[in-house]
Each structure stands twice: as structure tokens, then as C-alpha cells.
C-alpha positions as CSV (number, residue, x, y, z in Angstrom):
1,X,37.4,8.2,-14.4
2,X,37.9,4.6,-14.3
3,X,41.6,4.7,-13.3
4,X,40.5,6.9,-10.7
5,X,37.1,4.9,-9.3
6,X,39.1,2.2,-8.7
7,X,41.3,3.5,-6.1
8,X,38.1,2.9,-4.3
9,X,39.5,-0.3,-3.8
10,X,39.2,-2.6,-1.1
11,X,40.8,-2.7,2.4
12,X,43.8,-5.3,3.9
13,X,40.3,-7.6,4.5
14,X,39.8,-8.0,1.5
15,X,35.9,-6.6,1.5
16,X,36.2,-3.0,2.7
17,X,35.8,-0.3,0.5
18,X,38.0,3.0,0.5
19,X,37.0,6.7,-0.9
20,X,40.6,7.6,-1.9
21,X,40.6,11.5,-1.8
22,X,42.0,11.5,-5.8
23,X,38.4,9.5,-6.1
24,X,36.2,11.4,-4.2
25,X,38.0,14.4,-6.6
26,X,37.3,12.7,-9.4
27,X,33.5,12.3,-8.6
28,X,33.1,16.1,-7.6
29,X,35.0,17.6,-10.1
30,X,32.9,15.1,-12.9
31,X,29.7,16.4,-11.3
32,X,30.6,20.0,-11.1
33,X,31.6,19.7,-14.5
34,X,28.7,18.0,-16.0
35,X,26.6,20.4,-14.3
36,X,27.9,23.3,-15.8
37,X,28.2,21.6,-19.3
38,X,24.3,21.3,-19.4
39,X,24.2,25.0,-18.5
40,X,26.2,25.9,-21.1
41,X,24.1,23.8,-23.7
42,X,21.3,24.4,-22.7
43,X,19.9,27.3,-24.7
44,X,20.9,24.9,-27.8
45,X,18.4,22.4,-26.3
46,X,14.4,22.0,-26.2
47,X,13.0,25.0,-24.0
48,X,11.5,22.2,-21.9
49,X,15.1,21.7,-20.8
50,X,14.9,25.1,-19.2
51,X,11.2,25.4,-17.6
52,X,11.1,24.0,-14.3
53,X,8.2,21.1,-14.1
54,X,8.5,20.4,-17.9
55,X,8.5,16.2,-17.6
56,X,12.1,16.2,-18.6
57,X,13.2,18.8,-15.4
58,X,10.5,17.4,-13.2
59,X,12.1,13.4,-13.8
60,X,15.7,14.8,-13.7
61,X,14.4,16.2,-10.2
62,X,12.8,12.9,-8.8
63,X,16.2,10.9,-9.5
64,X,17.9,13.5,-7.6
65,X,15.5,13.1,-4.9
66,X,16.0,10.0,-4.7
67,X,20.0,9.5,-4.9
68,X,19.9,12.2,-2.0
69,X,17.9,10.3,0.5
70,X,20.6,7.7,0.0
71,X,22.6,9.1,2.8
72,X,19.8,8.9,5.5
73,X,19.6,5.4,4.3
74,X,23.1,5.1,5.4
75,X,22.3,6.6,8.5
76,X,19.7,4.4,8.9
77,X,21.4,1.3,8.0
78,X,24.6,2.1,10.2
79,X,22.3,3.2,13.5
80,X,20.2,0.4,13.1
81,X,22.9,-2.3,12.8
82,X,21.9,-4.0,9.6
83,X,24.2,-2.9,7.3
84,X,27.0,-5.7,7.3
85,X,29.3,-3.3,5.4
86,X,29.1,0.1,6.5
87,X,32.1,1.5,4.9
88,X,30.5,0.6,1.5
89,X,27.2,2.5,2.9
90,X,29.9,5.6,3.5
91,X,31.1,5.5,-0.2
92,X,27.7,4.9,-1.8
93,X,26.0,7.9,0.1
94,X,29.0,10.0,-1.0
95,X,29.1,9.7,-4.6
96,X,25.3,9.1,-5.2
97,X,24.2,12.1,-3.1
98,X,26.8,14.2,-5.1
99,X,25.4,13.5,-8.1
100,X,21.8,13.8,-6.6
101,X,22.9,17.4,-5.9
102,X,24.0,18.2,-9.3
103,X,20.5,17.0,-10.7
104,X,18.8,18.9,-8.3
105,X,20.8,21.8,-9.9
106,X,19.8,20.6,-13.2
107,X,16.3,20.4,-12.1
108,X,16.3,23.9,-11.0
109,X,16.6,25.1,-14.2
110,X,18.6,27.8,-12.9
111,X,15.9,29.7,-11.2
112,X,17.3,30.3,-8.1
113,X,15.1,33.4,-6.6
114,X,12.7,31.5,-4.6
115,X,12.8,29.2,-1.3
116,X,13.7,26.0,-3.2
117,X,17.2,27.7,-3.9
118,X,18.1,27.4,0.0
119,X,18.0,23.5,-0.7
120,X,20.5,23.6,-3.5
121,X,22.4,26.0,-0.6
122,X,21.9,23.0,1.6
123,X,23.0,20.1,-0.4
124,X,26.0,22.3,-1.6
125,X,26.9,23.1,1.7
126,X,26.9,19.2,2.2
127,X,28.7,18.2,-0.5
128,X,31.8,20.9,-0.2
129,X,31.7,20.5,4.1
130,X,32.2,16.6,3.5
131,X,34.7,16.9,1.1
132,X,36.5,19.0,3.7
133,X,36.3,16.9,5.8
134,X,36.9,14.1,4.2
135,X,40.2,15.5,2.4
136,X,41.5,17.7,5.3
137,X,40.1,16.8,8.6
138,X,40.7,13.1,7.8
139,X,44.5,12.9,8.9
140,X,43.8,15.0,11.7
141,X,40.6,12.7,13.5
142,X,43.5,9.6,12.7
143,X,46.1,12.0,14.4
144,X,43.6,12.5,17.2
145,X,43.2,8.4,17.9
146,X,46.6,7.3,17.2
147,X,48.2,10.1,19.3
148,X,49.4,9.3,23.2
149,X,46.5,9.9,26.1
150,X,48.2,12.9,27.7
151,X,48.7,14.8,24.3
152,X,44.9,13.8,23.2
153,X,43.5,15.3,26.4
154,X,45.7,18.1,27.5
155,X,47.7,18.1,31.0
156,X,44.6,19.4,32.8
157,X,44.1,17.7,36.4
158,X,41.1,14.9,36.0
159,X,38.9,13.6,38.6
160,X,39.8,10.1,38.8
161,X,37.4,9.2,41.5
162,X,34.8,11.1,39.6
163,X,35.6,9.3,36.4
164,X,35.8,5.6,38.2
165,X,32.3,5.9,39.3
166,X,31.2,7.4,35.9
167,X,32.9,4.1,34.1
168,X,31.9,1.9,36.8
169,X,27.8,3.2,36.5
170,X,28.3,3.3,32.0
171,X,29.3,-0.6,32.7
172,X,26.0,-1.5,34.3
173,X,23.7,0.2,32.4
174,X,26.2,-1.0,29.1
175,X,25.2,-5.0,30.5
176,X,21.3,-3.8,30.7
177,X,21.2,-2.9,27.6
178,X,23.2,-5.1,26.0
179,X,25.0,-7.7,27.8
180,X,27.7,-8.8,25.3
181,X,28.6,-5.6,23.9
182,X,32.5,-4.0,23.8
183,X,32.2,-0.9,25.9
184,X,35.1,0.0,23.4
185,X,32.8,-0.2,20.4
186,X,29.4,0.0,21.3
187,X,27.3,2.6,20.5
188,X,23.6,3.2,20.9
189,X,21.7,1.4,17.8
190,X,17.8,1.8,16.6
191,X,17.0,-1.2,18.7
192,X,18.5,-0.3,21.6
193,X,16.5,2.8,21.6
194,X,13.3,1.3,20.6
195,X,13.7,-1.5,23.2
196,X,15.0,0.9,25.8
197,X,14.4,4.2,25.1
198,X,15.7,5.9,29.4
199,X,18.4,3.3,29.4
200,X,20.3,4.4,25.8
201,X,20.0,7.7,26.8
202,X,21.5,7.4,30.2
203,X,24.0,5.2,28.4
204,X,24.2,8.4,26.3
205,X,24.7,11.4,28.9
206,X,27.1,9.1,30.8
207,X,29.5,8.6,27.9
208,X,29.5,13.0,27.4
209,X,29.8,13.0,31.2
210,X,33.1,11.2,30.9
211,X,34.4,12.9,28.1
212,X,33.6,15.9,29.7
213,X,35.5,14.4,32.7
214,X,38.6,13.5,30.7
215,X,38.9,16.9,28.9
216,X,38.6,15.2,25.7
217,X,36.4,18.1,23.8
218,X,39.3,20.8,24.7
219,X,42.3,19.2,23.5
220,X,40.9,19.3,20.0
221,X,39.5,22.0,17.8
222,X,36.0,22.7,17.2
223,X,36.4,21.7,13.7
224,X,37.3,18.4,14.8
225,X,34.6,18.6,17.4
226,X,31.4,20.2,16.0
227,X,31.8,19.4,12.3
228,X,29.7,16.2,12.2
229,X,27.3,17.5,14.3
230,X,26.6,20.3,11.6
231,X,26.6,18.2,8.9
232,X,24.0,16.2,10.4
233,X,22.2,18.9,11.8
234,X,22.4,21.0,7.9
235,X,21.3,17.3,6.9
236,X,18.1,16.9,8.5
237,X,17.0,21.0,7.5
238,X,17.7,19.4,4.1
239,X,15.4,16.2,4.3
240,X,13.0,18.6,6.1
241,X,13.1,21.1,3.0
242,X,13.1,18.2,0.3
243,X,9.9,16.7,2.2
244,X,8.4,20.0,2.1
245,X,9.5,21.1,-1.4
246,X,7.5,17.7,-2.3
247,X,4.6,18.6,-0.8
248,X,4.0,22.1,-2.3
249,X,4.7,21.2,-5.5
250,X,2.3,17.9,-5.4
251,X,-0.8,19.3,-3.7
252,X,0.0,22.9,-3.9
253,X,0.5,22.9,-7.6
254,X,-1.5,26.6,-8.0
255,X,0.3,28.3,-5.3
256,X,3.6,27.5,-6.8
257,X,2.7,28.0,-10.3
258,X,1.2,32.0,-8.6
259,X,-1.6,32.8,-11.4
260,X,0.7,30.2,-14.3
261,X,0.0,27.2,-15.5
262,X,0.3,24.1,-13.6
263,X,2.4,21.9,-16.4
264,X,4.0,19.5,-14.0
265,X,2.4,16.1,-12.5
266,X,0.5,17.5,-9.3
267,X,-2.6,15.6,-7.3
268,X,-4.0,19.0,-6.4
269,X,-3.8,22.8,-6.9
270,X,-4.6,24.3,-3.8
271,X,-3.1,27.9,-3.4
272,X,-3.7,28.9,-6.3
273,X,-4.9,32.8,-6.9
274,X,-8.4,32.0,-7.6
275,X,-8.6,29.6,-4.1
């Protein structure tokens, strides 16, 4: 594992760090493999190793609570602008909320006939899409920037009076909202939208408008185009379901349990067959 880790090496700067596809490998097949081992042993351990809510499960579960919210974190920190290093944000949210998964699996106990199992379907889903796309989609997004204009956006006809105007109206509301911002690399942060919430979405619409104009969404495939926006759509119906599964399990301890006994940390056990 260590030969591998450390092909997470830093960049030609010197302070940006790389998820080598061997690495991110390495991490998923270790996971995947842990994972199962535990399965495998299990019936040789404790039987509080295979009820859910025992302490052992239920503190297995809040660690992989936790290392999963690392990747809205990363969100956070890279749409906000404070994070000085995003790619190290990128590799951190990878390999944490891989193993937060495989916890989660843990923590399961392997009872997966209930609603909580369409989380694990949802965190699995995330793990396997972003290795996809980290591992195969990669070279193809790099093909897509380093390629020549006319093969990126077809040989379509584009309206370049209707794409001046676009770029010239983007530039002024680019200097409202932030004045020494590269149109190049700017993007929308947290602050721009707290500050000025009509202007970043005009900013917003008008950089779609002009992709729209250029073609740029039908030169490439809707792999390339729509897989982020499914990841971080699947994402969010994750964090929604985690935030719920929290919930339930902490104030609606006797619904959960249906008629069993409540042997998990819980503030209240409303629901319950009696209630």
C-alpha cells in the first residue's frame, strides 16, 4: 500500500497532490477487501459485531458518517474559495469517503432489506461512478481541453454577432461582481452568491448561453457532459438520506426498532408500536 500511496505524489510545483489511478486502485480494492474480510469473520466474532446499533456497529457507523461528509466539505471549501489547495481537498474526499462507505457497509451489519440499504446503493454508486470517471473519463475531459477549437465544437455555423454581445454583456456583469477576476478562471464562489445573489446567476445563465452558442455541449458525449452533474446530484440524495437516516434513528428510536428493543444511543423513541 505504501509503494502505491505515494504515487500520490506531488505536482511540477512542488505542493500539488496527484490521485494516480494505480493509487486510487489501491485504496478501493484495500476497502473492498477489508470489507468483505469482516464479513467473512464475522460469525467468529462477538454477536454485537452483527446487530445493528450494538455500540461497536453504531461507532463503526458514526466514523463513516463522518469521513463521508468529507466531500461536501470539499465542496464547500472549493466553492467558497478558502481552500488554498484544492487538489489536496480532491484526494482527501476520495479516499476518506471510500472508506466512510465501506464502514457504512460494516455498520449495516448486512441487513440490507430496509430504506437505509438505498444509502449504501448511493455511496456505492459514488464510489464506482468516480472511479470511472476518474480512471476512464479522465484522458478524455484532457483530450477535450487540449484538442483544437474546431474539432472541440464541431463545424456547425455559430452566431458570432450573437456570441460578441453574449461575451461583451458576461464582461460587465464579470467586473460587478468581481472586478479583478480572469474571465478565463472565474467561477461563481459562496461569496459571490451571498453578496450578489441576481448578478452570479446572470453571470451563470450567460456563460450556458454561450456554450450553448458555441456548440460546446454537442461536440462531446453525454458522459463527458452530464456525468458530474449526476454525481453531484446522486450526492446531495445521499447527504439528504444520511441527514434523515440520523434523525430516525436518534429521535425515532421505537419506530425503527418496530415492537424490539431500542439498544442503540437514541434521545427519544417516538414511533414506537405502543405511541
Amino acid at each position: 500500500m505504501t509503494t502505491e500511496i505515494t504515487q500520490m505524489q506531488l505536482g511540477a510545483s512542488g505542493r500539488r497532490p496527484v490521485l494516480r489511478k494505480n493509487a486510487l486502485l489501491t485504496v478501493l480494492g484495500l476497502t473492498a477487501a477489508v470489507t468483505v474480510l469482516f464479513f467473512v469473520i464475522r460469525s467468529a466474532l462477538p454477536p454485537a459485531w452483527s446487530s445493528p446499533g450494538s455500540p461497536e456497529l453504531y461507532l463503526i457507523g458514526v466514523l463513516g458518517a463522518l469521513l463521508t461528509l468529507t466531500p461536501f466539505a470539499f465542496s464547500l471549501a472549493k466553492r467558497s474559495g478558502a481552500s488554498e489547495n484544492p487538489p489536496a481537498w480532491f484526494v482527501a474526499h476520495v479516499i476518506t469517503a471510500s472508506i466512510g462507505i465501506a464502514l457504512l457497509v460494516i455498520h449495516s451489519g448486512g441487513y440490507v432489506r430496509r430504506p437505509p440499504a438505498l444509502l449504501l446503493a448511493g455511496g456505492l454508486f459514488l464510489i464506482l461512478q468516480g472511479a470511472w470517471a476518474r480512471i476512464y473519463l479522465s484522458h478524455k475531459i484532457s483530450g477535450v481541453f487540449g484538442g483544437k477549437y474546431r474539432a472541440i465544437i464541431g463545424k456547425t455555423m455559430i452566431d458570432k454577432d450573437r456570441l460578441r454581445d453574449i461575451i461583451a454583456i458576461k464582461g460587465d456583469v464579470l467586473r460587478r461582481l468581481d472586478a479583478g477576476a480572469d474571465e478565463a478562471l472565474f467561477s461563481p464562489t459562496l461569496a459571490h452568491w451571498c453578496r450578489h445573489p441576481l448578478l452570479s446567476l446572470r453571470y451563470v445563465r450567460l456563460a450556458r448561453e454561450e456554450m450553448s452558442v458555441i456548440g460546446q455541449r454537442k461536440a462531446i458525449s453525454p458522459a463527458l457532459a452530464y456525468w458530474r452533474a449526476l454525481h453531484i446530484a446522486v450526492a446531495l440524495l445521499f447527504l439528504l438520506g444520511l441527514i434523515v437516516h440520523v434523525i430516525t434513528v436518534t429521535f425515532f428510536a421505537g419506530y425503527v426498532a418496530d415492537g424490539a428493543p431500542v439498544h442503540w444511543w437514541h434521545l427519544a423513541a417516538w414511533g414506537g408500536p405502543s405511541q
